[in-house]
TIVEX-652113 format. One line per field, with one value per atom (N, C-alpha, C): residue in one letter; atom name; x, y, z. Coordinates in nm, 4 decimals, padded with zeros to 6 digits, always signed. Layout:
code	(A | ...) $
site	(CA | ...) $
u	(X | ...) $
v	(Y | ...) $
w	(Z | ...) $
REM end
This chain:
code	(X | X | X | X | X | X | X | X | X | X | X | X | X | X | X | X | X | X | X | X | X | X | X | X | X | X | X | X | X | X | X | X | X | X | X | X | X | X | X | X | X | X | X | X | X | X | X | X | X | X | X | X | X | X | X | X | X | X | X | X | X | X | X | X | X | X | X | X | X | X | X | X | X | X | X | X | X | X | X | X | X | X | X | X | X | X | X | X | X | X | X | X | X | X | X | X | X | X | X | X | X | X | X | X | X | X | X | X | X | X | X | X | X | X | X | X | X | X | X | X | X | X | X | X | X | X | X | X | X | X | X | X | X | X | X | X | X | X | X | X | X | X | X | X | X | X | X | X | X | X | X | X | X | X | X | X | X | X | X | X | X | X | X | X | X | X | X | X | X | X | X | X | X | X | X | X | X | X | X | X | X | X | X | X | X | X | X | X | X | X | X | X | X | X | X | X | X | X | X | X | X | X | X | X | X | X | X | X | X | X | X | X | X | X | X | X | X | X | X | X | X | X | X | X | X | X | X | X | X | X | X | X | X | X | X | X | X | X | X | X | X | X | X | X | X | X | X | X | X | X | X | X | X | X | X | X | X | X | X | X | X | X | X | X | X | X | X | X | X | X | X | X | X | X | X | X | X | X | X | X | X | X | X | X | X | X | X | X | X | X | X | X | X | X | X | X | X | X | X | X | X | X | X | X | X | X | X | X | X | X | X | X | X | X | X | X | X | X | X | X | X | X | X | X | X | X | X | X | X | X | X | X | X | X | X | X | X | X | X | X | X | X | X | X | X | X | X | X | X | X | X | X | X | X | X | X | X | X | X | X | X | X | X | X | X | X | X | X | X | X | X | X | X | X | X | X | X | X | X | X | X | X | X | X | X | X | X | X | X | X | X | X | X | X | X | X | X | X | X | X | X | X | X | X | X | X | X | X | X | X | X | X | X | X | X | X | X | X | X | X | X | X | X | X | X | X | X | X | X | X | X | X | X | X | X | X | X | X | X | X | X | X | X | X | X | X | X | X | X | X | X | X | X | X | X | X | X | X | X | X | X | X | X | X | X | X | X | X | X | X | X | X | X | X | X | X | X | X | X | X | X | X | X | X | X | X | X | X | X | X | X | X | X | X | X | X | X | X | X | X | X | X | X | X | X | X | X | X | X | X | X | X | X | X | X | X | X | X | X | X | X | X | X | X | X | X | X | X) $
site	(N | CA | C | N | CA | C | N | CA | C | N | CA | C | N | CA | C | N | CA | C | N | CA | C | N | CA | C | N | CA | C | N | CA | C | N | CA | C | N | CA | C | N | CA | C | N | CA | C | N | CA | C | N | CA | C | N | CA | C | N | CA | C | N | CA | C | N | CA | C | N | CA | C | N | CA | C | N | CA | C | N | CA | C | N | CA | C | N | CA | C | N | CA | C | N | CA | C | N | CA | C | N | CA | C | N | CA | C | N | CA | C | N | CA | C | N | CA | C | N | CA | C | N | CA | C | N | CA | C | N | CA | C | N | CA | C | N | CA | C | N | CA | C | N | CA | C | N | CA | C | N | CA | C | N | CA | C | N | CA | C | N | CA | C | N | CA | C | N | CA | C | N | CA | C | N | CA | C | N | CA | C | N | CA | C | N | CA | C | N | CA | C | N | CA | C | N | CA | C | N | CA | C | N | CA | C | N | CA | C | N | CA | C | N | CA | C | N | CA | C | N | CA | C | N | CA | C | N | CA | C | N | CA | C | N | CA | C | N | CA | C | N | CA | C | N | CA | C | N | CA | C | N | CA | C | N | CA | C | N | CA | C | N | CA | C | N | CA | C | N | CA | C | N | CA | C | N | CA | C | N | CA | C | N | CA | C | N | CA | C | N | CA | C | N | CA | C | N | CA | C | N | CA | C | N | CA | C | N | CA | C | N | CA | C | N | CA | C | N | CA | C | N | CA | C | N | CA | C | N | CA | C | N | CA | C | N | CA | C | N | CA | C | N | CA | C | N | CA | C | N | CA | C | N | CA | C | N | CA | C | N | CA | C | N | CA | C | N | CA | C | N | CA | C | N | CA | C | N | CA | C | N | CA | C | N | CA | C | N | CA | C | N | CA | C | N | CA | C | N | CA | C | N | CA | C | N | CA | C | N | CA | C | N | CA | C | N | CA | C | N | CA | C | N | CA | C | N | CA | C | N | CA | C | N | CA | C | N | CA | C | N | CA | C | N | CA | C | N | CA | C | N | CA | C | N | CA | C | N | CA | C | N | CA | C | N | CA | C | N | CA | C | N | CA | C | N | CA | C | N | CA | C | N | CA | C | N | CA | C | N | CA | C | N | CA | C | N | CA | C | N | CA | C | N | CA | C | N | CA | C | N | CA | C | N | CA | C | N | CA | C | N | CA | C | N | CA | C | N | CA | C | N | CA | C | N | CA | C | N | CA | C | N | CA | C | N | CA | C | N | CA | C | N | CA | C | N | CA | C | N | CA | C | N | CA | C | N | CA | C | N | CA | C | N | CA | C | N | CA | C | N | CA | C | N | CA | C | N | CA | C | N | CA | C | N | CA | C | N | CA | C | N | CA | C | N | CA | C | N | CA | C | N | CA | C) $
u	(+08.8506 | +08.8141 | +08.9226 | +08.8967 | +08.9609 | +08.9746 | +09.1016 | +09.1738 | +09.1143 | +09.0988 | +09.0018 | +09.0879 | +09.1726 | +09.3162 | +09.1873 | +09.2578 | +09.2204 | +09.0676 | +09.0054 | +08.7963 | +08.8036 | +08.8780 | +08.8731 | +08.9038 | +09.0260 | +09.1157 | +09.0940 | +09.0179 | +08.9838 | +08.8423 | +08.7310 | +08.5819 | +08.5418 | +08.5159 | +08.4617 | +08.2702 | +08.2133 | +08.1108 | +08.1053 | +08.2194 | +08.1881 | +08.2352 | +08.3390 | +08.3913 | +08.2725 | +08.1611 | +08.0317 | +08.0195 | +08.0197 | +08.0128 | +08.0656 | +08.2337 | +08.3357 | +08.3255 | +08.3537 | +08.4127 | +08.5449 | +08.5924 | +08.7365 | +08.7483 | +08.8795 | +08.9434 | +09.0427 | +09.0543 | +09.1122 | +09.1790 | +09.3433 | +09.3733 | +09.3757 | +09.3462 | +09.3186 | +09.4088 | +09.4536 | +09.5442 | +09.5358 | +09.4208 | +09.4181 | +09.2875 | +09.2996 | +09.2537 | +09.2056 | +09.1460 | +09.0618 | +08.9167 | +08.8930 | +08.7171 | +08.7083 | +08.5644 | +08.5056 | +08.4166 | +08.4295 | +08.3482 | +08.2549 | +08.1302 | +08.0687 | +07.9826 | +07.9453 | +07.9504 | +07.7716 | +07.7577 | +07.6324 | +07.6540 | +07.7016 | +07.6868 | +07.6579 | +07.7012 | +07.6505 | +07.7886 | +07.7780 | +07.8922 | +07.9940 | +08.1006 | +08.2149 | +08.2192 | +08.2340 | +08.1899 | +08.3718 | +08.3911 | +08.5447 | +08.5461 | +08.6694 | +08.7175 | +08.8597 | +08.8177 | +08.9784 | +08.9942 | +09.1576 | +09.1848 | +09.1789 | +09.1587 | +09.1496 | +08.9732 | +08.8906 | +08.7974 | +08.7527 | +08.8413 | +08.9236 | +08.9113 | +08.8539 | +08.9262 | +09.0214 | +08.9845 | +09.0626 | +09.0447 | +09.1847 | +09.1602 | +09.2455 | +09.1935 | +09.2591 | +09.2277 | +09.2659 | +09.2225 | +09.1347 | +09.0452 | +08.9741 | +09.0369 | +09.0074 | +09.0913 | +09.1453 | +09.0950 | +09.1671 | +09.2262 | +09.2340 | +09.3288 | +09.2556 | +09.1317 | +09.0884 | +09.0273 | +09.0039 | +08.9383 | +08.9697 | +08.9728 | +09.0389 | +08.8750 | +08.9317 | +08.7719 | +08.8497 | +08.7993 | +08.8104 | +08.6690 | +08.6855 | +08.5646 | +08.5832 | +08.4826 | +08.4846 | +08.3778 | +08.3122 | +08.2503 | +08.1126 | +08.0840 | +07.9297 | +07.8904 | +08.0395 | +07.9894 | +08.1223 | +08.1118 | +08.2372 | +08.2283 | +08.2815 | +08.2998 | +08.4380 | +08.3765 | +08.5373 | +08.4811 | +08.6092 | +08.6510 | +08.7213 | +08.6991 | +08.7549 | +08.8726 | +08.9422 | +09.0748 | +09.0703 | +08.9535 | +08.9131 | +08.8176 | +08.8375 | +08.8257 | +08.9555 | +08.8908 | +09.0166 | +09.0822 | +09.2439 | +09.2861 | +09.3138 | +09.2768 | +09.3063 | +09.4621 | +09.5005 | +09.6804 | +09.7371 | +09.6996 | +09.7495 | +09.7082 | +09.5958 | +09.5017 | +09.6174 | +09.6195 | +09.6850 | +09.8230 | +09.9240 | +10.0229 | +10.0344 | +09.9492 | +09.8993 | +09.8267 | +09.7981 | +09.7307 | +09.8870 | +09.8188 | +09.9160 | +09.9163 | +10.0747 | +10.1117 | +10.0709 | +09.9674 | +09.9386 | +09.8268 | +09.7999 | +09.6827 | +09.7408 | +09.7532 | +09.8567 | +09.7875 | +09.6636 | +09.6271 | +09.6242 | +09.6474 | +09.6823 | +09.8709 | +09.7838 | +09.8816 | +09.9928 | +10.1032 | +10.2219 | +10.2935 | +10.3210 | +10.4197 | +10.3907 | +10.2568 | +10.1838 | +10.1900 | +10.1468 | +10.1395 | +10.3016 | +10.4070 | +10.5280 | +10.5888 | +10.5460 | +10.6160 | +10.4825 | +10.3752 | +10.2712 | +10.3241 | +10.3891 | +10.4261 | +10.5457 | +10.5989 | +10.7673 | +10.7935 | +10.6855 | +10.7012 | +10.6478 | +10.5861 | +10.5091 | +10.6271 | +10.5777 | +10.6466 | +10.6578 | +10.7210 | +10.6480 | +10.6037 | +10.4948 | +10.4443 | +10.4744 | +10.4952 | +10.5585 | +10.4763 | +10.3326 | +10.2354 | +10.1612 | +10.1586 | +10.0941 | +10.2738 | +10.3229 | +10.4476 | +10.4512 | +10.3347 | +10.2973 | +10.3610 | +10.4478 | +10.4951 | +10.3341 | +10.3076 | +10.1463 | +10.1720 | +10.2648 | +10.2418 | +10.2746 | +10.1398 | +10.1222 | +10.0778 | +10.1388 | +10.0904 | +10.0763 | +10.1754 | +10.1838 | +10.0795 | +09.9839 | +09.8846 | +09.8683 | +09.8891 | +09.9237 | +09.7387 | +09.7744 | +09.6752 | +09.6045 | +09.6769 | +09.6241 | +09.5145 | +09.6295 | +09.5531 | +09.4717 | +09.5529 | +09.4928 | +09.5410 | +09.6738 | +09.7270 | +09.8030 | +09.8188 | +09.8709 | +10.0109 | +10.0784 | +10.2840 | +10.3058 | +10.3920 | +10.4437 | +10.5499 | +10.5626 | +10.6367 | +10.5920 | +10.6563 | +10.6630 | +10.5749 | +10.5013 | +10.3609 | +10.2402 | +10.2208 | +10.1605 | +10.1734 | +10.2842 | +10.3552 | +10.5040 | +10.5511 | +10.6953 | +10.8102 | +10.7277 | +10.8409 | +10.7781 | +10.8256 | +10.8121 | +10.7369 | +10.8556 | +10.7955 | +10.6603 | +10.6783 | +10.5312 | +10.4122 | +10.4556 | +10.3254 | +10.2970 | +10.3862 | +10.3569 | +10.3354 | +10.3745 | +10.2852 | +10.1474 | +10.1272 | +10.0028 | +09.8936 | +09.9540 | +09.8191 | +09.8908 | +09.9887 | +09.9713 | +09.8601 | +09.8482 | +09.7670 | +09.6144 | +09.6030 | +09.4369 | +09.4055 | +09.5259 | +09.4717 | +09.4477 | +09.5742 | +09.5367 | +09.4933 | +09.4131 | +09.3313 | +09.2411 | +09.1401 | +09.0344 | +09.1008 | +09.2337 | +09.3240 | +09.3550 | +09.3935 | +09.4680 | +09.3577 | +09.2394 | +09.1300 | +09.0639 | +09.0465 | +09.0626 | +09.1334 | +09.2304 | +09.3771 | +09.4482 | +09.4046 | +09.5037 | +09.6323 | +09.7248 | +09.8663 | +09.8481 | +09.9473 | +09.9905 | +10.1357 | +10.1383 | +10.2305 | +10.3645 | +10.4551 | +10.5890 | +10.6744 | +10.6147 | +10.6412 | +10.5715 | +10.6217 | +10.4646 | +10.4810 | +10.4088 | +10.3876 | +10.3470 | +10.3874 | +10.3373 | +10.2002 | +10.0830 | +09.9521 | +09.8790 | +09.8432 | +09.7772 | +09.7981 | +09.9382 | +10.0205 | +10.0905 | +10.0957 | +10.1906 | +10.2892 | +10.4014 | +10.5398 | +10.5739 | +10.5991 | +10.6090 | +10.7418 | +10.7591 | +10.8788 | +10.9618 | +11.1023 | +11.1690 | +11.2061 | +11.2333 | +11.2471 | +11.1485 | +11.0155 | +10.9414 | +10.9686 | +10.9014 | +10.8922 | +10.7535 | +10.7071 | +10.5661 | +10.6614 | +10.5598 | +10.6346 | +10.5554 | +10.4108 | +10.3231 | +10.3316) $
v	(+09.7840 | +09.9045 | +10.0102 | +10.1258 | +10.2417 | +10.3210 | +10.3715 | +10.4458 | +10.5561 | +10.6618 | +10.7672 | +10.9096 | +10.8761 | +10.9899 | +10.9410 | +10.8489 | +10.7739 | +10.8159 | +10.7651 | +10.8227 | +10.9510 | +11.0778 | +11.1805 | +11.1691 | +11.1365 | +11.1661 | +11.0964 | +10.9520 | +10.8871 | +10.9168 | +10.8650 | +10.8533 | +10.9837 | +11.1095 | +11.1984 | +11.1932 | +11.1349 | +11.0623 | +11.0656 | +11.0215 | +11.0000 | +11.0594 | +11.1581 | +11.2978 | +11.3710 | +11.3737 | +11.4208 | +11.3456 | +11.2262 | +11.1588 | +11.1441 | +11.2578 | +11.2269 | +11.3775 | +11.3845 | +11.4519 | +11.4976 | +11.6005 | +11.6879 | +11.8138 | +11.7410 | +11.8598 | +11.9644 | +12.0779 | +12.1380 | +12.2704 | +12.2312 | +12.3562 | +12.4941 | +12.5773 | +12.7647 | +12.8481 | +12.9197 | +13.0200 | +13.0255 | +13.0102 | +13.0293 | +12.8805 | +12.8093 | +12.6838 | +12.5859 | +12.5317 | +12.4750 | +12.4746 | +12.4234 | +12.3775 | +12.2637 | +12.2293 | +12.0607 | +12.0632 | +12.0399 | +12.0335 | +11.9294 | +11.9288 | +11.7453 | +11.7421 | +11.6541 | +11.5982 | +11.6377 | +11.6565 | +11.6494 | +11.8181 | +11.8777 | +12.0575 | +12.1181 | +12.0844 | +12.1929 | +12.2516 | +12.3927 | +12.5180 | +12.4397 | +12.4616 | +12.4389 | +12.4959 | +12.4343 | +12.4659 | +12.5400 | +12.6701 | +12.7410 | +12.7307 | +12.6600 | +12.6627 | +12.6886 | +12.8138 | +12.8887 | +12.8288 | +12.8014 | +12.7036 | +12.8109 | +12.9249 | +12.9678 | +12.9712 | +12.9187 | +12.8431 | +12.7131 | +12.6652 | +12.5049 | +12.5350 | +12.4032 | +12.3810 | +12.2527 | +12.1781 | +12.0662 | +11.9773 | +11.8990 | +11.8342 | +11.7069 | +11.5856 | +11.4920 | +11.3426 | +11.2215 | +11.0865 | +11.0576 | +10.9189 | +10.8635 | +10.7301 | +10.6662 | +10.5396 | +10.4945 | +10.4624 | +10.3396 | +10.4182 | +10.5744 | +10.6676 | +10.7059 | +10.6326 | +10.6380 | +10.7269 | +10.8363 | +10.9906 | +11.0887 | +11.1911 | +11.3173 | +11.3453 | +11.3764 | +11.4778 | +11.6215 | +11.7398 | +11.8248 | +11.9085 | +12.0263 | +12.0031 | +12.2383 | +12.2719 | +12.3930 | +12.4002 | +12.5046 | +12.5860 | +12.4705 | +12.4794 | +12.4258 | +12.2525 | +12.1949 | +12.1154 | +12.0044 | +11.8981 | +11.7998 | +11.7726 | +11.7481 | +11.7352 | +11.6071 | +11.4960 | +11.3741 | +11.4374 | +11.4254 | +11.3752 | +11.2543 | +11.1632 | +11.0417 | +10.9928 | +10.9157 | +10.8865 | +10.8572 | +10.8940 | +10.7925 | +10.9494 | +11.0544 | +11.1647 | +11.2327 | +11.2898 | +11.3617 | +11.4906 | +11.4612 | +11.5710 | +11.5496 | +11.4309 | +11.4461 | +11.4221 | +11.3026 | +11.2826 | +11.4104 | +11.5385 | +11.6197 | +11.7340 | +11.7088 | +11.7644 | +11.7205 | +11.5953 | +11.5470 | +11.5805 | +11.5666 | +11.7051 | +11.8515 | +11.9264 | +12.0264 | +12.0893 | +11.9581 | +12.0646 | +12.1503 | +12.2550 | +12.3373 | +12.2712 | +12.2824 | +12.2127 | +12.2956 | +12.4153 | +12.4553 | +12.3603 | +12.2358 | +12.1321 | +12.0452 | +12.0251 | +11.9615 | +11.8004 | +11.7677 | +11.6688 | +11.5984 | +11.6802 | +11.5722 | +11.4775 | +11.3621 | +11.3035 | +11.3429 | +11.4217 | +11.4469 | +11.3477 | +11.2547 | +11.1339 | +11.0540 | +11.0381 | +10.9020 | +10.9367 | +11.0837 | +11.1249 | +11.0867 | +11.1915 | +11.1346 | +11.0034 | +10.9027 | +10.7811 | +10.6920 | +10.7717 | +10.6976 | +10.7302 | +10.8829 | +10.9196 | +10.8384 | +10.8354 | +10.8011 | +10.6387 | +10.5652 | +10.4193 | +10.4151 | +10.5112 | +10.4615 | +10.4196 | +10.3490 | +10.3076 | +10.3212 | +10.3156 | +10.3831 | +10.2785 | +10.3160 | +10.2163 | +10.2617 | +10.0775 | +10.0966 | +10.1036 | +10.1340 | +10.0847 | +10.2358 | +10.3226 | +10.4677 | +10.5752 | +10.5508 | +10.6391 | +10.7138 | +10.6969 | +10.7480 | +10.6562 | +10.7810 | +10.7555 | +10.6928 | +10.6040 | +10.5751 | +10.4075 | +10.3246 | +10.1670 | +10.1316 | +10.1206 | +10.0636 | +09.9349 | +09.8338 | +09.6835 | +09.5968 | +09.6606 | +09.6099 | +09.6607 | +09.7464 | +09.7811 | +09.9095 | +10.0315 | +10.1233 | +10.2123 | +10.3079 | +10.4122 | +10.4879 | +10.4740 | +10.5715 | +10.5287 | +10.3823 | +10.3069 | +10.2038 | +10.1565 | +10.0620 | +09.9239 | +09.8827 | +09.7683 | +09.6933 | +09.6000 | +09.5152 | +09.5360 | +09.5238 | +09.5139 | +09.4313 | +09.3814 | +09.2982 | +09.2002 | +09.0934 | +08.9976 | +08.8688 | +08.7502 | +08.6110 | +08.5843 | +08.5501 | +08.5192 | +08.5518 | +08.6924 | +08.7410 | +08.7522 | +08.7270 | +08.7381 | +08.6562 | +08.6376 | +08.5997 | +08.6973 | +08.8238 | +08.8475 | +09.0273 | +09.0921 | +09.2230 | +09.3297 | +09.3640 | +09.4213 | +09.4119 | +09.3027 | +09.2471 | +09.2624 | +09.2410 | +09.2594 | +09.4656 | +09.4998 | +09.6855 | +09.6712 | +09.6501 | +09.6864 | +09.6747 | +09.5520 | +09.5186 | +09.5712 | +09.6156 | +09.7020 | +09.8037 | +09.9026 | +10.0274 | +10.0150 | +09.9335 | +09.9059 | +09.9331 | +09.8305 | +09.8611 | +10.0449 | +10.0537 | +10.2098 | +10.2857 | +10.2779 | +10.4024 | +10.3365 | +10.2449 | +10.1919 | +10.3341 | +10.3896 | +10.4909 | +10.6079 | +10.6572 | +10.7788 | +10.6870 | +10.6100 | +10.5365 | +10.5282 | +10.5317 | +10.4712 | +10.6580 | +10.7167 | +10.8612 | +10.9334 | +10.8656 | +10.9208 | +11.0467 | +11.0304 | +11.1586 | +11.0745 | +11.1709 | +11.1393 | +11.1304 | +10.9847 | +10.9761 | +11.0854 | +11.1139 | +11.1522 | +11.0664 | +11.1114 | +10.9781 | +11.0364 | +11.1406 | +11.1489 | +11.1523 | +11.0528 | +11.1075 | +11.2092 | +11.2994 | +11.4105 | +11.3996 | +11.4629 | +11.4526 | +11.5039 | +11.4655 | +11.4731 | +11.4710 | +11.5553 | +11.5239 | +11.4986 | +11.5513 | +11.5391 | +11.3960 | +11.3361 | +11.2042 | +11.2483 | +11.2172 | +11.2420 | +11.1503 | +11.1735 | +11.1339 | +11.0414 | +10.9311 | +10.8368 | +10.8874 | +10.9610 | +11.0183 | +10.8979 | +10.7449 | +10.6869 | +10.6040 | +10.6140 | +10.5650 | +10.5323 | +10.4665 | +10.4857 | +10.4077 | +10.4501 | +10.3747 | +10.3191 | +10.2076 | +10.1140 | +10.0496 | +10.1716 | +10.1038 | +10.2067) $
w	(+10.6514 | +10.7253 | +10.7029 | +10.6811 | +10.6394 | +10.8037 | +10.8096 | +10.9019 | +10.9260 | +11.0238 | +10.9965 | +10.9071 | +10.8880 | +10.8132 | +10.6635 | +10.6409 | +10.4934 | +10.4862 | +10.5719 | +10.5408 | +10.4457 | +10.5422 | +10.5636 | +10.4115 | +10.3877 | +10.2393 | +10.1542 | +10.1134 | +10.0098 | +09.9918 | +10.1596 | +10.0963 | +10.1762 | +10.0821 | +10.1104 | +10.1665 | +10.1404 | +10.1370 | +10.3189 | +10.4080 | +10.5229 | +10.5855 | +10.5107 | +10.5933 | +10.6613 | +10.6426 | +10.7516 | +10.8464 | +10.8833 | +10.9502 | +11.0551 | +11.0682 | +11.1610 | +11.2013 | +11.3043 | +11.4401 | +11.3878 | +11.4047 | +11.3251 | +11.4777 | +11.5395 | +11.6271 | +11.5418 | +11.5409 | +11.4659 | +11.5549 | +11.6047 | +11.6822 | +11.6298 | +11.7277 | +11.6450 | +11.7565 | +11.7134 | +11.7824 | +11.9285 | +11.9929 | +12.1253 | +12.1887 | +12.1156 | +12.1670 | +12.0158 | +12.0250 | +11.9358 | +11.8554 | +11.7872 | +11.7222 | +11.7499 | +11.7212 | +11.7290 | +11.6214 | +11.5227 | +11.3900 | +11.4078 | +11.4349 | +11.4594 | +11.3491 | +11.2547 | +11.1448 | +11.1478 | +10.9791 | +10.9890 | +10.9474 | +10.8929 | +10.9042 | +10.9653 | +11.1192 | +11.2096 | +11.2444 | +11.2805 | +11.3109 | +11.3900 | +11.3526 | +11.4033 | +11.5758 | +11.7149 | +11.8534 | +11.8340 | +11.8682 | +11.8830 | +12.0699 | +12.1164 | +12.2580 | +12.2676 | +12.3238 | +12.4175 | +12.5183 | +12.5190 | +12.6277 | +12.7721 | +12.7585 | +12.8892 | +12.9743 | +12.8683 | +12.9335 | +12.9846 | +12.9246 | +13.0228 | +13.1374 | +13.2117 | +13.3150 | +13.3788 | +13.3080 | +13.3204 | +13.2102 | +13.1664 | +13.0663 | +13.0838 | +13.0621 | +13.1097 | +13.0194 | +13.0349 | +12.9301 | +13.0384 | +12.9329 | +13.0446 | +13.1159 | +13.1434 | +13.1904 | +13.0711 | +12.9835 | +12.8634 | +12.8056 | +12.8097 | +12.6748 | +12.5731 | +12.5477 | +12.4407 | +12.3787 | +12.4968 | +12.4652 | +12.5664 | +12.5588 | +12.6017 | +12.6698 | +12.8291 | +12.8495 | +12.8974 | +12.8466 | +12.8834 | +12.9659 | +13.1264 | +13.1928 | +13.1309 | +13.1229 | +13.0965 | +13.2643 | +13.2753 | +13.3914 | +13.3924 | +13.2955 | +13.2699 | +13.2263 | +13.1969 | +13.1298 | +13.0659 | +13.0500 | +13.0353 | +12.8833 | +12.8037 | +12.6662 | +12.6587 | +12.5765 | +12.5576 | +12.4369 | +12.3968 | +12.1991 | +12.2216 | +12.1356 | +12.1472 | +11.9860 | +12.0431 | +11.9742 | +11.8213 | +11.7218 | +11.6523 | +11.5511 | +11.6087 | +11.6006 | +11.5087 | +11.4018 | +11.2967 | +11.4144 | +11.3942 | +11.4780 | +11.6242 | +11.6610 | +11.8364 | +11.8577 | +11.7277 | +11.8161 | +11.8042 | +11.6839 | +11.7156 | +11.8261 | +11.8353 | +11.9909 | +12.1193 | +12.1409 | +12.2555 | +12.2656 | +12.1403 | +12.1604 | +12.2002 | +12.1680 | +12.2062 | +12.3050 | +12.4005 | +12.5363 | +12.6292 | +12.6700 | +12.7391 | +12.8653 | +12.8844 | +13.0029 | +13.1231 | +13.1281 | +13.2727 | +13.2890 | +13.2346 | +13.2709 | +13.3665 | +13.4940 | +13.5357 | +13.5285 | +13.5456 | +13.5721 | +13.4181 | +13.3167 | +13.1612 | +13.1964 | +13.1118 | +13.1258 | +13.0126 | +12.9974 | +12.9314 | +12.9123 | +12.9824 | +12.9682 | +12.8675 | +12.8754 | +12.8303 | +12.6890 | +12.6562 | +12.5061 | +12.4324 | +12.5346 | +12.5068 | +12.4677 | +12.5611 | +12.5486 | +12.4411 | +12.4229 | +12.2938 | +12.1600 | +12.1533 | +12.0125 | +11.9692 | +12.0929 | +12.0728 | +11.9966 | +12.0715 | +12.0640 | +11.9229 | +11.8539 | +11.7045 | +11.5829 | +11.4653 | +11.4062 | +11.2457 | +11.1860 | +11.0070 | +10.9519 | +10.8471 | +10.8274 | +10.6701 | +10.6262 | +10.4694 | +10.3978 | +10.4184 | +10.3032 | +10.3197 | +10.3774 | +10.4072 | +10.4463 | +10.4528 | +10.4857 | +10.6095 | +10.7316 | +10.8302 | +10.9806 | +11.0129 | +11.1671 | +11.2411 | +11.2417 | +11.3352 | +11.3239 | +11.3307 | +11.3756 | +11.5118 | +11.6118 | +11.7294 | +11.7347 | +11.8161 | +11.8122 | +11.6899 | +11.5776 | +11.4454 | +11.3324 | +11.3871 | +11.3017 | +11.2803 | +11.1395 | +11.1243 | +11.1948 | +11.2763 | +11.3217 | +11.1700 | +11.0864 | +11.0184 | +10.8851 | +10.8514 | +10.7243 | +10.7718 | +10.8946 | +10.9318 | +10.8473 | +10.8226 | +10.7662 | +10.8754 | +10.8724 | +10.9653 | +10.8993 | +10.9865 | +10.9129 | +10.8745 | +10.7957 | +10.7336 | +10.8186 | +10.8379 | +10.8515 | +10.7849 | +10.8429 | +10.7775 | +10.7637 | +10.9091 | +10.9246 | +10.8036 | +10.7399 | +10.6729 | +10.5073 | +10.4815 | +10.3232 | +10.3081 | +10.2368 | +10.2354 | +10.2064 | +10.0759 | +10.0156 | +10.0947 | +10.1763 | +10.2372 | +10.1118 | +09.9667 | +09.8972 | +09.8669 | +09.7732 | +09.7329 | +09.8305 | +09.9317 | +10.0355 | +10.0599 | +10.0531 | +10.0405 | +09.9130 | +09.8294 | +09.6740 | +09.6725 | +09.7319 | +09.7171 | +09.7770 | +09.9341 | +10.0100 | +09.9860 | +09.9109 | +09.8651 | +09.7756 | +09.6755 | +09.5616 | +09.6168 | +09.6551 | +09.7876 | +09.8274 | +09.8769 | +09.9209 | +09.9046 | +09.7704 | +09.6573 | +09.5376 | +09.5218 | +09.4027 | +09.3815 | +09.4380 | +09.4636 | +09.3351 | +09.4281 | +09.3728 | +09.1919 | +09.2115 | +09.0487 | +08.9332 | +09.0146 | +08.9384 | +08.8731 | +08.9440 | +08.8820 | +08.8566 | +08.8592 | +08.7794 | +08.8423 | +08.9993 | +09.0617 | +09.0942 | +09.1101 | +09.0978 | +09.2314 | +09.3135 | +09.4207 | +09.4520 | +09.5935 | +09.6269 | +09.6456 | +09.6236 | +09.5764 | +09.7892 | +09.8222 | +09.9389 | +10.0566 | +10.1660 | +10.2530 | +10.3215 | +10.3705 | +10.4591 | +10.5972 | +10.7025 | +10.8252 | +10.8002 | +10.9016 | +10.9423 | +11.0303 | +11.0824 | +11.1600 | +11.3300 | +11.3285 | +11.4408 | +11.4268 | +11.2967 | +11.3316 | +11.1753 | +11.2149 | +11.1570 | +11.0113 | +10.8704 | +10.8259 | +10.7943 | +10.7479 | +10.7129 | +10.5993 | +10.6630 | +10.5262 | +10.4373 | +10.4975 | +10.4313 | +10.3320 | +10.3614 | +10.2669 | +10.1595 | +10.0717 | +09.9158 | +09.8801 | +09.7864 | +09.6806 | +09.5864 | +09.6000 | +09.4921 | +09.4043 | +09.3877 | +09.2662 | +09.1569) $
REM end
């Protein structure tokens, strides 16, 4: 299973398929899949914006009407950085101490490993349990990920880049 970063950036094919928050000068879009118009929301037609119990989606309530985007949605970790703190009832902490705790992951170069499993590629981390030798095991699911890119001969990036509101690993490296 492919990460929703990766959908977006390897199988174009299902980039329709996904939901894309995209912040704009004075609030956001909601692109929902399928070619229909991008929905534009100024945060000063907010009225409240908050998680639901599990975290797993953002509801924001305008005059008329409640709208979640959910976690799994292109753009929300950087959505959930970005709500303005006159929301008092969003949780700020939680985003804080969610970004903070993430971890880099050696096989995508992306600040996003929660509970051992990267948010973005979606690889499990490496320890004993799983491989013996650390490298070899990132060669190999680098290999997997960017097989797609190798196989049409676009050049990988030898650096990763932040995305998406998650921070890239200066220390990375590809090692295919």
């Amino acid at each position: 299973m492919t990460g929703y970063l990766m959908r977006n950036i390897f199988n174009k094919k299902l980039t329709s398929e996904l939901t894309e928050i995209k912040l704009t000068e004075s609030g956001f879009s909601i692109n929902k899949p399928f070619g229909a118009k991008p929905k534009l929301f100024d945060w000063k037609e907010i009225n409240s914006v908050q998680f639901s119990e599990n975290r797993n989606e953002v509801i924001f309530e305008k005059a008329d009407k409640k709208i979640g985007l959910k976690n799994n949605n292109i753009g929300w970790y950087e959505f959930i950085q970005n709500v303005p703190t006159r929301f008092k009832e969003f949780d700020f902490n939680y985003v804080s101490e969610f970004m903070n705790s993430l971890k880099p992951c050696g096989v995508c170069g992306i600040v996003a490993v929660k509970e051992n499993v990267c948010i973005v590629c979606e690889t499990i981390t490496w320890n004993n349990e799983v491989a013996e030798n650390e490298i070899e095991f990132i060669k190999s699911k680098q290999s997997e990920l960017y097989s797609e890119l190798i196989k049409d001969g676009i050049e990988i990036k030898k650096v990763a880049e932040p995305e998406h509101g998650f921070k890239a690993d200066k220390n990375w490296k590809l090692y295919i």
